[in-house]
PDB file of N, H, CA, C and O in Angstrom:
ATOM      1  N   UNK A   1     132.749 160.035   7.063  1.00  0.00           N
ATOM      2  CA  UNK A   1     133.509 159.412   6.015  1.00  0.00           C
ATOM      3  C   UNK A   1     132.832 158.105   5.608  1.00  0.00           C
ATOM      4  O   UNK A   1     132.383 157.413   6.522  1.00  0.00           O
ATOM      5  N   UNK A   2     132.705 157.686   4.361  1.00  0.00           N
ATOM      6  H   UNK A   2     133.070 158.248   3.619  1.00  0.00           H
ATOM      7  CA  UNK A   2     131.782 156.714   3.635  1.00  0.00           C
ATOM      8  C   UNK A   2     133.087 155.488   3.569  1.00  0.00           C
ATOM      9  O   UNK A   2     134.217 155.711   3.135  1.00  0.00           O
ATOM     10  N   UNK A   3     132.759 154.620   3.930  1.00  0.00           N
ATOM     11  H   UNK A   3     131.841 154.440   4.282  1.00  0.00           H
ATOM     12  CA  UNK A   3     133.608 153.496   4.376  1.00  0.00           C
ATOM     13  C   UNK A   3     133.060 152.174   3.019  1.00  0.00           C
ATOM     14  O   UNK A   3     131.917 152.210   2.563  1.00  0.00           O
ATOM     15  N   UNK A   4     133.852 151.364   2.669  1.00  0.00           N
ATOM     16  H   UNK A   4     134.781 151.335   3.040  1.00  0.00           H
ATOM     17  CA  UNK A   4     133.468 150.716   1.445  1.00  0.00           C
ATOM     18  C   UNK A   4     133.737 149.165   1.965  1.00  0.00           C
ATOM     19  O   UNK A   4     134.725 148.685   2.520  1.00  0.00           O
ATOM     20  N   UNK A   5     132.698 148.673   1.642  1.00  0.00           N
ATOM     21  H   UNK A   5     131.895 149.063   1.191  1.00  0.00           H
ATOM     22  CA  UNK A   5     132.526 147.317   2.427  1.00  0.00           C
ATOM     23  C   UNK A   5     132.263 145.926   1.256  1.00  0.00           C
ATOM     24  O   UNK A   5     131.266 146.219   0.595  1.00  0.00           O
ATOM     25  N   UNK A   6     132.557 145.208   1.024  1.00  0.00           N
ATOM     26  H   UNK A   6     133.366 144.970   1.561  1.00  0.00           H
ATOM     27  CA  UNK A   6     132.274 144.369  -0.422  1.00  0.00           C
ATOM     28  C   UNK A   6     132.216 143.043   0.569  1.00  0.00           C
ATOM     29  O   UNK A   6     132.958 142.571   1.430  1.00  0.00           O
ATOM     30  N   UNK A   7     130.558 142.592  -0.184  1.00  0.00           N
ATOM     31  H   UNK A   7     129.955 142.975  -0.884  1.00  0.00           H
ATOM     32  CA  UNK A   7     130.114 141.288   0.005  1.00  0.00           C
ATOM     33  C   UNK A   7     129.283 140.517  -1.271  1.00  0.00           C
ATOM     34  O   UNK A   7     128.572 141.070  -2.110  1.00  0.00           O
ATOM     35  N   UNK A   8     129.448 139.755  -1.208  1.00  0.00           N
ATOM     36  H   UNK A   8     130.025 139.306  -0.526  1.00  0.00           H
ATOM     37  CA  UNK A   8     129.240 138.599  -2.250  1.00  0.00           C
ATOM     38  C   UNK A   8     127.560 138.333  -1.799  1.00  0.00           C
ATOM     39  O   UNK A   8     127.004 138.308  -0.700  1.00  0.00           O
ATOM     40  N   UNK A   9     127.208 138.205  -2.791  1.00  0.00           N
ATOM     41  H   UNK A   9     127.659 138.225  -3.683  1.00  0.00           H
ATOM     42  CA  UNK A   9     125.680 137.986  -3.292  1.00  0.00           C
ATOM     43  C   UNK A   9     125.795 136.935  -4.163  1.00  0.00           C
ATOM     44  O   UNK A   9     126.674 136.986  -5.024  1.00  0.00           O
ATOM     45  N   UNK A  10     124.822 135.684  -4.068  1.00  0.00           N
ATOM     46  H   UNK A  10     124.108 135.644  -3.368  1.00  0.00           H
ATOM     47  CA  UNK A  10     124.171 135.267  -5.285  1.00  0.00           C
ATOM     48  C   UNK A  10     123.743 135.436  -6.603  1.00  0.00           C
ATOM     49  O   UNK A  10     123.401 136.596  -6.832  1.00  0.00           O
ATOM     50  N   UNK A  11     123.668 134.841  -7.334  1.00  0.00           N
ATOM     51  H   UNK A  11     123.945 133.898  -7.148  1.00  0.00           H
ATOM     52  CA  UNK A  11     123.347 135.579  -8.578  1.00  0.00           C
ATOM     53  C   UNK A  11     122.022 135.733  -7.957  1.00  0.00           C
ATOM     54  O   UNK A  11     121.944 136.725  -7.233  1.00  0.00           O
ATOM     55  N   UNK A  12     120.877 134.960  -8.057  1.00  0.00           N
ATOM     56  H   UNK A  12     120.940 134.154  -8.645  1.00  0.00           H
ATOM     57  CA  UNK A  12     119.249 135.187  -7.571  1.00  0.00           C
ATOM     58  C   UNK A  12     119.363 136.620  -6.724  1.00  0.00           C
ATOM     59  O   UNK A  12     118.661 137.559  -7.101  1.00  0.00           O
ATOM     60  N   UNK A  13     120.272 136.789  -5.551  1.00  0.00           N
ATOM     61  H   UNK A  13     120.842 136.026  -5.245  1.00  0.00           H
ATOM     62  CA  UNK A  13     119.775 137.609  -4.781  1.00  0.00           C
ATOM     63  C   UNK A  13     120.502 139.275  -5.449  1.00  0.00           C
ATOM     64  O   UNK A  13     120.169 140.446  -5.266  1.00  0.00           O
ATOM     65  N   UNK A  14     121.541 138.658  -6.212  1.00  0.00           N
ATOM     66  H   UNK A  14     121.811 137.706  -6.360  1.00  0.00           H
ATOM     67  CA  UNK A  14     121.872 139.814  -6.854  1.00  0.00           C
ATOM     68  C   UNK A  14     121.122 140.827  -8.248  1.00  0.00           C
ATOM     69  O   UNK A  14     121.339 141.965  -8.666  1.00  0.00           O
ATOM     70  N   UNK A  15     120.067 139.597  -8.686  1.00  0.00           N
ATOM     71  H   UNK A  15     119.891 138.673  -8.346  1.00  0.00           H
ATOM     72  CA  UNK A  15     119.291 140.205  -9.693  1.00  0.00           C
ATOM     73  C   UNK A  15     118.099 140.835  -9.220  1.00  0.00           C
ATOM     74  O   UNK A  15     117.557 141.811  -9.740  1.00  0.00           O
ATOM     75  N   UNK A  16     117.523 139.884  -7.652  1.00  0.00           N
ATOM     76  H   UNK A  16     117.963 139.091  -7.229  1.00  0.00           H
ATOM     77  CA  UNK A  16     116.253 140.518  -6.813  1.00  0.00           C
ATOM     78  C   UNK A  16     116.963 141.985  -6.613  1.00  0.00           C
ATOM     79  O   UNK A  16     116.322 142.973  -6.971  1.00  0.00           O
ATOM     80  N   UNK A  17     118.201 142.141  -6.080  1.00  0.00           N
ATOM     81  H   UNK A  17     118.721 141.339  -5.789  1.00  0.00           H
ATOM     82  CA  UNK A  17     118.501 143.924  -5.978  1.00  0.00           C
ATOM     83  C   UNK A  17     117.935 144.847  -6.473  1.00  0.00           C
ATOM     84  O   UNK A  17     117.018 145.661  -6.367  1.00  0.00           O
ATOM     85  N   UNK A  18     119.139 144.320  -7.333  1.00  0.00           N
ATOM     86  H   UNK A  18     119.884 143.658  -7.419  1.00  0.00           H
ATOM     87  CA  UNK A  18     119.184 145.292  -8.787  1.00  0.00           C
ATOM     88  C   UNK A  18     117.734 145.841  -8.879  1.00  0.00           C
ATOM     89  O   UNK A  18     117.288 146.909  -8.461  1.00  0.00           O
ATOM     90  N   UNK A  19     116.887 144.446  -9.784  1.00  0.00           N
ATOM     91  H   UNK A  19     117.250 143.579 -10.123  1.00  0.00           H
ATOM     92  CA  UNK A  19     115.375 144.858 -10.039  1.00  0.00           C
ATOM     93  C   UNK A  19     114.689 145.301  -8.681  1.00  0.00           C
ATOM     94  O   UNK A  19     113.514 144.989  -8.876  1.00  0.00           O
ATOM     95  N   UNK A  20     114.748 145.717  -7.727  1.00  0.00           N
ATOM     96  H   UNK A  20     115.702 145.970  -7.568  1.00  0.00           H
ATOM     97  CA  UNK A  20     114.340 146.427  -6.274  1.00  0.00           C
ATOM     98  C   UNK A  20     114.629 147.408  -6.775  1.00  0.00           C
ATOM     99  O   UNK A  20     113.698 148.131  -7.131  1.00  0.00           O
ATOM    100  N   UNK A  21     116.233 147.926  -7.055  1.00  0.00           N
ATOM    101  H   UNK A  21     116.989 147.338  -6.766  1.00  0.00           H
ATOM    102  CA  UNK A  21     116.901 149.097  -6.687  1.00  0.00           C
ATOM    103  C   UNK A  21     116.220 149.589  -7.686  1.00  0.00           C
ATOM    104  O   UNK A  21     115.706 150.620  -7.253  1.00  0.00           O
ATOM    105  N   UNK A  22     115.806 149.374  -9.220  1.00  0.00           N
ATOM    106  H   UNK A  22     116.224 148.536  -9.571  1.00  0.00           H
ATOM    107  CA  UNK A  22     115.452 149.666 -10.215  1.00  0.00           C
ATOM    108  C   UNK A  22     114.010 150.450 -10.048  1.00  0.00           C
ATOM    109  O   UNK A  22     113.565 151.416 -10.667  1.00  0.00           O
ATOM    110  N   UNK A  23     113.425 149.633  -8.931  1.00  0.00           N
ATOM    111  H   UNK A  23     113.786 148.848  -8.428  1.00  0.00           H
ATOM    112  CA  UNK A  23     112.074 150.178  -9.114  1.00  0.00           C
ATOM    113  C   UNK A  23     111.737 150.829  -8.391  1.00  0.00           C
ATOM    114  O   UNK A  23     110.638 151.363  -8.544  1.00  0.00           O
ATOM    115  N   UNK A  24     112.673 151.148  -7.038  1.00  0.00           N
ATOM    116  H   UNK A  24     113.566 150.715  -6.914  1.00  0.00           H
ATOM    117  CA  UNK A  24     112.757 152.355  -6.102  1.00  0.00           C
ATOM    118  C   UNK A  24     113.085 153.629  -6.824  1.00  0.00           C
ATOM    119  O   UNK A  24     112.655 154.734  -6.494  1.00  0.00           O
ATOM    120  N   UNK A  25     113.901 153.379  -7.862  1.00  0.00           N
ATOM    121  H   UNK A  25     114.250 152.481  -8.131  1.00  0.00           H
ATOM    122  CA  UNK A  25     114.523 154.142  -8.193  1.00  0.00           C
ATOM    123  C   UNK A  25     115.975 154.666  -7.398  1.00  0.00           C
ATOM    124  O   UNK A  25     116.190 155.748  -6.850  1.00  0.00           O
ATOM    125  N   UNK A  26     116.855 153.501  -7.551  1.00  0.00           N
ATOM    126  H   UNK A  26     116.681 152.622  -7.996  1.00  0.00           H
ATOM    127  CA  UNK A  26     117.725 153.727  -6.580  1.00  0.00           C
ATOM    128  C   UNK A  26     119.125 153.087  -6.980  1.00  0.00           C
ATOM    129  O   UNK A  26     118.961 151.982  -7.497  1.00  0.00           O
ATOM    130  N   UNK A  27     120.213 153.403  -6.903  1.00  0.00           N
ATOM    131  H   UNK A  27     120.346 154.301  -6.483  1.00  0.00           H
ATOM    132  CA  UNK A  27     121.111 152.689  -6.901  1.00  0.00           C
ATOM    133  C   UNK A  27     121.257 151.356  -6.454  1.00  0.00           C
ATOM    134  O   UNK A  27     120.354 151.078  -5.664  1.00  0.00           O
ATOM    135  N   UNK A  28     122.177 150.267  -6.686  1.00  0.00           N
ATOM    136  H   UNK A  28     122.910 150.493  -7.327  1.00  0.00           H
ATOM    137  CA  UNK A  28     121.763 149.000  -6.198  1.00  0.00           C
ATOM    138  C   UNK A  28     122.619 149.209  -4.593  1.00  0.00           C
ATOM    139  O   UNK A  28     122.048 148.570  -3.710  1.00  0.00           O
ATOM    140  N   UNK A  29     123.755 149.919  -4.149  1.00  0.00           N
ATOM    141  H   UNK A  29     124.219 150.439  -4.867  1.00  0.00           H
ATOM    142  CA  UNK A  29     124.166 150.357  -2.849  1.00  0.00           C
ATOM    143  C   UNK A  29     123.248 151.272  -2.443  1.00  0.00           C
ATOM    144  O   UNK A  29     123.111 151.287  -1.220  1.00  0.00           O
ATOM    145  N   UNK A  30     122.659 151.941  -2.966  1.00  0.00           N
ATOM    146  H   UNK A  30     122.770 151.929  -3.960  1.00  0.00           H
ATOM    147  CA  UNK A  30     121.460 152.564  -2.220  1.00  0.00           C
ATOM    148  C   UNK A  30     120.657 151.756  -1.825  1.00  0.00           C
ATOM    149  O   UNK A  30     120.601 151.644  -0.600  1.00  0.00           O
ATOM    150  N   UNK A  31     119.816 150.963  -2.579  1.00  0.00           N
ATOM    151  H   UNK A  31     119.862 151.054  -3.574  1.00  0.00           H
ATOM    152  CA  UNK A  31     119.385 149.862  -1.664  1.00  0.00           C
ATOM    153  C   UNK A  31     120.011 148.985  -0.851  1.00  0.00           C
ATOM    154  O   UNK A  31     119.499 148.368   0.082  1.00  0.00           O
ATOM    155  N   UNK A  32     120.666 148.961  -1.070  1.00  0.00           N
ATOM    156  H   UNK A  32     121.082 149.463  -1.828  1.00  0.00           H
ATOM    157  CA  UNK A  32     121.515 147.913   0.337  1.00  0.00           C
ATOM    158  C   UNK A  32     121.882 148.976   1.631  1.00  0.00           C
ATOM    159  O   UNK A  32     121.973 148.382   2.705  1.00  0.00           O
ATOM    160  N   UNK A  33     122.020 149.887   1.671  1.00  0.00           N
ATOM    161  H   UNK A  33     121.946 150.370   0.799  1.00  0.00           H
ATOM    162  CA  UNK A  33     121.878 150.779   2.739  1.00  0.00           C
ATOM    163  C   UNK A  33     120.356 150.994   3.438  1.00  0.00           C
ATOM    164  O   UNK A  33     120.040 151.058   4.626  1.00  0.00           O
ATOM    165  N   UNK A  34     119.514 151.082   2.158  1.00  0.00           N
ATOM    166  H   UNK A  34     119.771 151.030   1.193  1.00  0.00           H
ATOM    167  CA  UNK A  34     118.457 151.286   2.646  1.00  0.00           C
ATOM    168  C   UNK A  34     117.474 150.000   3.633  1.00  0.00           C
ATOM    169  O   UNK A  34     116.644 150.095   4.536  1.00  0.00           O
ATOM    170  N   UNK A  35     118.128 148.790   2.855  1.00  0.00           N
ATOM    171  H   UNK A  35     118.803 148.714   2.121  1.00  0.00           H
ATOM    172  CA  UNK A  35     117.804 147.159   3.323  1.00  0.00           C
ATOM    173  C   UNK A  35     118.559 147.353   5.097  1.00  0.00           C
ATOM    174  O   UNK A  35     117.911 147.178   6.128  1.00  0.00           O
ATOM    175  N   UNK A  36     119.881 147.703   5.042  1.00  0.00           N
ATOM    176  H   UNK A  36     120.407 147.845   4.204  1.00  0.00           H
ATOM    177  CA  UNK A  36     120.658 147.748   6.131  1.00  0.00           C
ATOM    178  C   UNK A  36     119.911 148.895   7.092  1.00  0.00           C
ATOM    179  O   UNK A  36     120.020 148.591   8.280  1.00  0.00           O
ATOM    180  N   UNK A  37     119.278 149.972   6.896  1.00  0.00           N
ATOM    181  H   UNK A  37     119.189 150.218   5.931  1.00  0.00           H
ATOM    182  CA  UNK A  37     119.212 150.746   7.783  1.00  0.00           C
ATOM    183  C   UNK A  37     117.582 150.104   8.311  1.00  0.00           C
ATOM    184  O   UNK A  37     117.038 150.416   9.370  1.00  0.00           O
ATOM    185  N   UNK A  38     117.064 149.234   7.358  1.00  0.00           N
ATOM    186  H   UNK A  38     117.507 148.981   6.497  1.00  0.00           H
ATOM    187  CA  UNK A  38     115.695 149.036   8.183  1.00  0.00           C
ATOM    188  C   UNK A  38     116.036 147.519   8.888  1.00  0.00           C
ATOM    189  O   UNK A  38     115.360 146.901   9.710  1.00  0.00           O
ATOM    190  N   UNK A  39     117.228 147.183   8.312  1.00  0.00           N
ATOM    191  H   UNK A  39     117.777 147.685   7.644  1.00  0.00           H
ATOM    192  CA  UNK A  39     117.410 145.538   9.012  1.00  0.00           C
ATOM    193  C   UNK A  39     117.602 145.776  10.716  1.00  0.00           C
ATOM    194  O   UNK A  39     117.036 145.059  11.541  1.00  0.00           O
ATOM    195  N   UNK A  40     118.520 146.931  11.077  1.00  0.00           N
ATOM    196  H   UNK A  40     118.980 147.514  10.406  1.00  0.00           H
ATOM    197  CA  UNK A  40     119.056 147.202  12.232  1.00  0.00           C
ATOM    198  C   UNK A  40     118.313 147.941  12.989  1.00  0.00           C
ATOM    199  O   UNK A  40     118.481 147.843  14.205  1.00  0.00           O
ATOM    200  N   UNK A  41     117.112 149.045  12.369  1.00  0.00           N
ATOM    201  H   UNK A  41     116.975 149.125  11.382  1.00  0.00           H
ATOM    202  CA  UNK A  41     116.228 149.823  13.225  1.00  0.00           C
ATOM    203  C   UNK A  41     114.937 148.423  13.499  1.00  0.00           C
ATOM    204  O   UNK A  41     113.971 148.907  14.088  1.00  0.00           O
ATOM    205  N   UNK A  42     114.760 147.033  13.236  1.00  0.00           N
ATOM    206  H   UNK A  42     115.545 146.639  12.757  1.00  0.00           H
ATOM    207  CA  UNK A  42     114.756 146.199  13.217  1.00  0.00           C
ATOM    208  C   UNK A  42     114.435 145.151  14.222  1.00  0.00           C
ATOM    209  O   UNK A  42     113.502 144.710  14.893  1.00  0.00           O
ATOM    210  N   UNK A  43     116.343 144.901  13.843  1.00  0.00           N
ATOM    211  H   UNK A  43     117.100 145.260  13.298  1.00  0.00           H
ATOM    212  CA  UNK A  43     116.734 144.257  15.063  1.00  0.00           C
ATOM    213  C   UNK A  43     116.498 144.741  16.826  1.00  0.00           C
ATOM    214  O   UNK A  43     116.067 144.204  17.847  1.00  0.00           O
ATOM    215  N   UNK A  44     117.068 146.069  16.428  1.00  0.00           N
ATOM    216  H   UNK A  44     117.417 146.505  15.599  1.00  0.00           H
ATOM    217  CA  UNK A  44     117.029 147.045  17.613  1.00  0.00           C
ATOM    218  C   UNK A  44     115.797 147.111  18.458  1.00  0.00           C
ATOM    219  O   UNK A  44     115.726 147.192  19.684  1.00  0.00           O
ATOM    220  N   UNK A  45     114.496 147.041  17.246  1.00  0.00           N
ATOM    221  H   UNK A  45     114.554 146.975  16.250  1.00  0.00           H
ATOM    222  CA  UNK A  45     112.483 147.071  17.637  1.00  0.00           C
ATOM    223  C   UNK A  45     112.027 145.898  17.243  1.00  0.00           C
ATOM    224  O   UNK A  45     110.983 145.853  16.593  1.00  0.00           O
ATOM    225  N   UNK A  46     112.671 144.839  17.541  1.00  0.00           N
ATOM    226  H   UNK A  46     113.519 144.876  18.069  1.00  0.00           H
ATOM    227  CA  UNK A  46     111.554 143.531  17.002  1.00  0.00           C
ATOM    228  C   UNK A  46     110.234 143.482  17.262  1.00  0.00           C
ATOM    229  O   UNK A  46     109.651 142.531  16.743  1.00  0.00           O
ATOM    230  N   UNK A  47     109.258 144.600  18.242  1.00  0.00           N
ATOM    231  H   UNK A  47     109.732 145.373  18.664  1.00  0.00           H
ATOM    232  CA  UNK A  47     108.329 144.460  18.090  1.00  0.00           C
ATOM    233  C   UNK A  47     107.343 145.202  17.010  1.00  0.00           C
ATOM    234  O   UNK A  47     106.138 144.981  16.895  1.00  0.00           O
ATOM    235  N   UNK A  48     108.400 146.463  15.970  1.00  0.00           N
ATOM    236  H   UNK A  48     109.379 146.642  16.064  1.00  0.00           H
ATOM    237  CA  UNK A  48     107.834 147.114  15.120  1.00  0.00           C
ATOM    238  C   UNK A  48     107.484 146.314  14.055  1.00  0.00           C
ATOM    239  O   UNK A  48     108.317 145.566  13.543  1.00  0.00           O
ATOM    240  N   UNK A  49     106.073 146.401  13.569  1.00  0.00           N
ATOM    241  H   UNK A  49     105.396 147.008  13.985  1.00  0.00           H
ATOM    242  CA  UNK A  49     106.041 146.087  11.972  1.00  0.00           C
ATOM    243  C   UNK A  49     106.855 146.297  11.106  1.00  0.00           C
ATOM    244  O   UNK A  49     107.640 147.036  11.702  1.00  0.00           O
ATOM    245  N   UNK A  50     107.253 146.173  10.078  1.00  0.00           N
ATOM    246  H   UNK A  50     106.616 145.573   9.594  1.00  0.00           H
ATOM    247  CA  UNK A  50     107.820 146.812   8.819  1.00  0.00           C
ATOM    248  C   UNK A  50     107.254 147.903   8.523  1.00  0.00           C
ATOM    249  O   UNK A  50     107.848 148.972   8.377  1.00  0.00           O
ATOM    250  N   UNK A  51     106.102 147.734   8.414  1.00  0.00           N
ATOM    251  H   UNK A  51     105.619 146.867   8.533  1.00  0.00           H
ATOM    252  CA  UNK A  51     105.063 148.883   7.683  1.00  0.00           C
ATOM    253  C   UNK A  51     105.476 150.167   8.986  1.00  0.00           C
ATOM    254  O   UNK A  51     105.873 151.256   8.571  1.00  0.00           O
ATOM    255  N   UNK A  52     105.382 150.000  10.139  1.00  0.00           N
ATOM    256  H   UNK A  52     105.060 149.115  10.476  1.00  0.00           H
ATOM    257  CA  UNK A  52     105.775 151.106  10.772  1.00  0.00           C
ATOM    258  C   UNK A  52     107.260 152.354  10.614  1.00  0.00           C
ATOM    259  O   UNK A  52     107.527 153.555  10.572  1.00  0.00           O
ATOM    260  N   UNK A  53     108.029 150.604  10.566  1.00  0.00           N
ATOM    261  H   UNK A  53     107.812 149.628  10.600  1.00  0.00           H
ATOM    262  CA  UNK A  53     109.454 151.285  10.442  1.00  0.00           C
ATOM    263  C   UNK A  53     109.569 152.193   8.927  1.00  0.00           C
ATOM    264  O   UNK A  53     110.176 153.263   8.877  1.00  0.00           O
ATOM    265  N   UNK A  54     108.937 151.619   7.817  1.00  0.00           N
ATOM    266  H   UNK A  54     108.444 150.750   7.857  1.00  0.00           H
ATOM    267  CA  UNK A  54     109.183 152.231   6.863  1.00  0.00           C
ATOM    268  C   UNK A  54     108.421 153.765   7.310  1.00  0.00           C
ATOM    269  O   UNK A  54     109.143 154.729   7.562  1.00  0.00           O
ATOM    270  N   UNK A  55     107.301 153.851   7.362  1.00  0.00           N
ATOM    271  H   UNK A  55     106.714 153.067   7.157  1.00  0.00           H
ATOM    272  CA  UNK A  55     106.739 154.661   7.886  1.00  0.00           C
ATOM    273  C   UNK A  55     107.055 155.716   8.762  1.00  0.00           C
ATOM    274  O   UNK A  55     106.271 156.641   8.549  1.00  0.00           O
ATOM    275  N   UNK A  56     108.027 156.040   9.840  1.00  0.00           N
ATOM    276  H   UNK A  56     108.664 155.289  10.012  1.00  0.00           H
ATOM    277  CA  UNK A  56     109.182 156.393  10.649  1.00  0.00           C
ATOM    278  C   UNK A  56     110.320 156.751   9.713  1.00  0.00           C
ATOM    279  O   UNK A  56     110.968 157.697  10.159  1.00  0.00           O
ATOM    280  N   UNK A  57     110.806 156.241   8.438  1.00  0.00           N
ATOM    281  H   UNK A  57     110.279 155.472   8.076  1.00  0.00           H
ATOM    282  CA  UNK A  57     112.021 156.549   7.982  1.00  0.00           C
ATOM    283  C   UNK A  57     110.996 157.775   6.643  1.00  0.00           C
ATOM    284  O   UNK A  57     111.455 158.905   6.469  1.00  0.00           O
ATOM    285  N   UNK A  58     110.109 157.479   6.109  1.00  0.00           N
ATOM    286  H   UNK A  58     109.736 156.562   6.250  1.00  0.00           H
ATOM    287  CA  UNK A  58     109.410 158.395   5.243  1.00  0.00           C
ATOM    288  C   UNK A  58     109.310 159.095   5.981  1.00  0.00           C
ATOM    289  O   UNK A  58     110.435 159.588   6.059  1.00  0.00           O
ATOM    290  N   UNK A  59     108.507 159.711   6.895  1.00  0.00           N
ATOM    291  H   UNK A  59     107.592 159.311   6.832  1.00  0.00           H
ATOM    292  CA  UNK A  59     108.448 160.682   7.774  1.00  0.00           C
ATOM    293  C   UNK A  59     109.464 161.525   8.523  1.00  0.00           C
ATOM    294  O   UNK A  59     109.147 162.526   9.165  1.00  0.00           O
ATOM    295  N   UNK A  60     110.809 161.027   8.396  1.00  0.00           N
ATOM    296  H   UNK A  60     111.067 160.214   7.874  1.00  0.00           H
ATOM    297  CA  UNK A  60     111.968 161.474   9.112  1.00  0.00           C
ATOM    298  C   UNK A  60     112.275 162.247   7.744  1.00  0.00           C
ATOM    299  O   UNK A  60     112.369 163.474   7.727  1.00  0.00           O
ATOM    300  N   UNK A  61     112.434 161.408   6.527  1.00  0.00           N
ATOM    301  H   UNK A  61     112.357 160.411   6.541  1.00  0.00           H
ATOM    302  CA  UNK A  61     112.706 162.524   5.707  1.00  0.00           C
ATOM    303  C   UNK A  61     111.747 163.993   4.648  1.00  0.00           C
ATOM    304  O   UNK A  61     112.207 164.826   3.867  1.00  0.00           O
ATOM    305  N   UNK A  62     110.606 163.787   5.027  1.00  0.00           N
ATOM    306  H   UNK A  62     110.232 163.110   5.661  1.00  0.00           H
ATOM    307  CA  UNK A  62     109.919 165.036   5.061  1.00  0.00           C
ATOM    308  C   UNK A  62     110.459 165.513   5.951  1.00  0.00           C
ATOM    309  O   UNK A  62     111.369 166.249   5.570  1.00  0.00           O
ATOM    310  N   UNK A  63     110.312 165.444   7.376  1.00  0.00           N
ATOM    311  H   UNK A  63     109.573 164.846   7.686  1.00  0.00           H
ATOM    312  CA  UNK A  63     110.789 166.738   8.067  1.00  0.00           C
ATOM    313  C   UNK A  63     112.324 167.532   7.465  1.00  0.00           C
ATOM    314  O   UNK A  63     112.695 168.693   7.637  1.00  0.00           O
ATOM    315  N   UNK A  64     112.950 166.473   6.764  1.00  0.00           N
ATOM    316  H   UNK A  64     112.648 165.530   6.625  1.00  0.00           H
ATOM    317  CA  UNK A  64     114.437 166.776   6.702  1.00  0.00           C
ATOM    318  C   UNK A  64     114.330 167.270   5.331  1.00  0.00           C
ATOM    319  O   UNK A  64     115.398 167.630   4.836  1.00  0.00           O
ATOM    320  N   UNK A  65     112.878 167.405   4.322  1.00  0.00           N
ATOM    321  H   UNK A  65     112.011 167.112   4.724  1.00  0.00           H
ATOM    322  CA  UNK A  65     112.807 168.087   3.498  1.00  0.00           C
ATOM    323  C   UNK A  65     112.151 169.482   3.348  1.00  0.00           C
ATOM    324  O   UNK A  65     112.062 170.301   2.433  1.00  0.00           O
ATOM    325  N   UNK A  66     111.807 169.421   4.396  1.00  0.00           N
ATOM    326  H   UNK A  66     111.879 168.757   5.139  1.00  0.00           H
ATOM    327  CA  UNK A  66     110.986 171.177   5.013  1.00  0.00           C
ATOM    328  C   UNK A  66     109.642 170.576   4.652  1.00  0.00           C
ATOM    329  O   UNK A  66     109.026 171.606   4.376  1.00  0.00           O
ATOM    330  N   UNK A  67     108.713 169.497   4.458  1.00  0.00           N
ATOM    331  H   UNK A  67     109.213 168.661   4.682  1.00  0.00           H
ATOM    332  CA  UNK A  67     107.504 169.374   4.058  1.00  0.00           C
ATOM    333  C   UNK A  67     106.559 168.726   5.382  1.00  0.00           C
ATOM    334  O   UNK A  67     106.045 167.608   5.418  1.00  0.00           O
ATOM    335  N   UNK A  68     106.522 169.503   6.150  1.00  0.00           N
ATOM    336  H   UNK A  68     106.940 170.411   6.121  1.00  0.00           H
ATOM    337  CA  UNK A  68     105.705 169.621   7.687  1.00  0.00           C
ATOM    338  C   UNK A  68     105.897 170.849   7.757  1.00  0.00           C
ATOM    339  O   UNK A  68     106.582 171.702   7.192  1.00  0.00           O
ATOM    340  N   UNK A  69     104.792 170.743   8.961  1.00  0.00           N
ATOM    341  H   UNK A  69     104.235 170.051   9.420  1.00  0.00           H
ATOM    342  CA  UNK A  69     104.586 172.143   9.316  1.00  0.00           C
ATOM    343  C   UNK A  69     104.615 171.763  10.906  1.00  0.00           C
ATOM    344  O   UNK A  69     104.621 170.637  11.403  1.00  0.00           O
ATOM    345  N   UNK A  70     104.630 173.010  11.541  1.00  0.00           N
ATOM    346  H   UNK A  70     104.625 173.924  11.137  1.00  0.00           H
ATOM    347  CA  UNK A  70     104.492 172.830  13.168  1.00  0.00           C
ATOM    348  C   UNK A  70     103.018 172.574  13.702  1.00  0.00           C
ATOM    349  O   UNK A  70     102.204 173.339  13.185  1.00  0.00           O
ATOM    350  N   UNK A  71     102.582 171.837  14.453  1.00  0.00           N
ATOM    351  H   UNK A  71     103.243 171.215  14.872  1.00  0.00           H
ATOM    352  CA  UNK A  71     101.676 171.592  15.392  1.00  0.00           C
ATOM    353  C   UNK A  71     101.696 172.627  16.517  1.00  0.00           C
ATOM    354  O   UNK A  71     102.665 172.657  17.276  1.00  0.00           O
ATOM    355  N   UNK A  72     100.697 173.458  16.661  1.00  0.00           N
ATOM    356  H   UNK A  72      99.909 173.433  16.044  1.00  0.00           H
ATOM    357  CA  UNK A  72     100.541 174.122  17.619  1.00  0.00           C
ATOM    358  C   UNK A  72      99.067 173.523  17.771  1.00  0.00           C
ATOM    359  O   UNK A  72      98.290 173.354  16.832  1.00  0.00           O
ATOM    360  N   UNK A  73      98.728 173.133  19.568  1.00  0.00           N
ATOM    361  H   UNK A  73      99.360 173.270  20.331  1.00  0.00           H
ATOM    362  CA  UNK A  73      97.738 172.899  20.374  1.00  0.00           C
ATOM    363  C   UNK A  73      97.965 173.035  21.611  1.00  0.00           C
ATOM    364  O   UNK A  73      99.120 173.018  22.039  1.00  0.00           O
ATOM    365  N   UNK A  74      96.683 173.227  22.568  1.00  0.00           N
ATOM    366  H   UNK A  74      95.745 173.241  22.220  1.00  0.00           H
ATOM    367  CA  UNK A  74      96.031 173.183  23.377  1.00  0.00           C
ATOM    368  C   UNK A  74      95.703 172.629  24.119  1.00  0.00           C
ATOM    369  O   UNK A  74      95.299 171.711  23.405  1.00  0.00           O
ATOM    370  N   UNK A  75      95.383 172.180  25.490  1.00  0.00           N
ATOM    371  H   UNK A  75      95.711 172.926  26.069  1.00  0.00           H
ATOM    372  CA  UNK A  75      94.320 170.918  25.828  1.00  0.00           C
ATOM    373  C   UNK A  75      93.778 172.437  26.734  1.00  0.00           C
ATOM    374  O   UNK A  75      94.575 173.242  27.217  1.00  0.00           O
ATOM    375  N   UNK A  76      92.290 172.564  26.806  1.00  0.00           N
ATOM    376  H   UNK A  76      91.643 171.910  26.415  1.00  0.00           H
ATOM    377  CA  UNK A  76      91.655 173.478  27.439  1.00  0.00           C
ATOM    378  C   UNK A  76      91.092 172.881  28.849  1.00  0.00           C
ATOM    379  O   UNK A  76      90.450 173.602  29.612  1.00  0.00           O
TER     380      UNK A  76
END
């Protein structure tokens, strides 16, 4: 169940959104979910880069789009 949460933004930080969400191509709560889900996978890994974590969430959703394939190997 999608739970509805309202917080107050700045104007500045409310126009940085928007123009984010705009150029993701994204809703402006889509980006704020998306801000929230890398703030907390994050907090949780302070030793991950950004560049990793994003990297980890692209990759989670190929698999969740059927665009991988299986690894089959060996060590001989």
């Amino acid at each position: 169940m999608d739970a509805s949460l309202h917080v107050r933004l700045d104007d500045t930080m409310k126009k940085t959104l928007q123009a984010r969400a705009k150029g993701q191509h994204r809703t402006p709560g889509e980006q704020i979910r998306r801000y929230l889900e890398i703030a907390m996978i994050a907090e949780d890994n302070p030793d991950l880069p950004f560049s990793f974590i994003e990297g980890i969430l692209e990759a989670r959703a190929e698999v969740e789009a059927g665009l991988t394939e299986d690894l089959h190997w060996t060590v001989e």
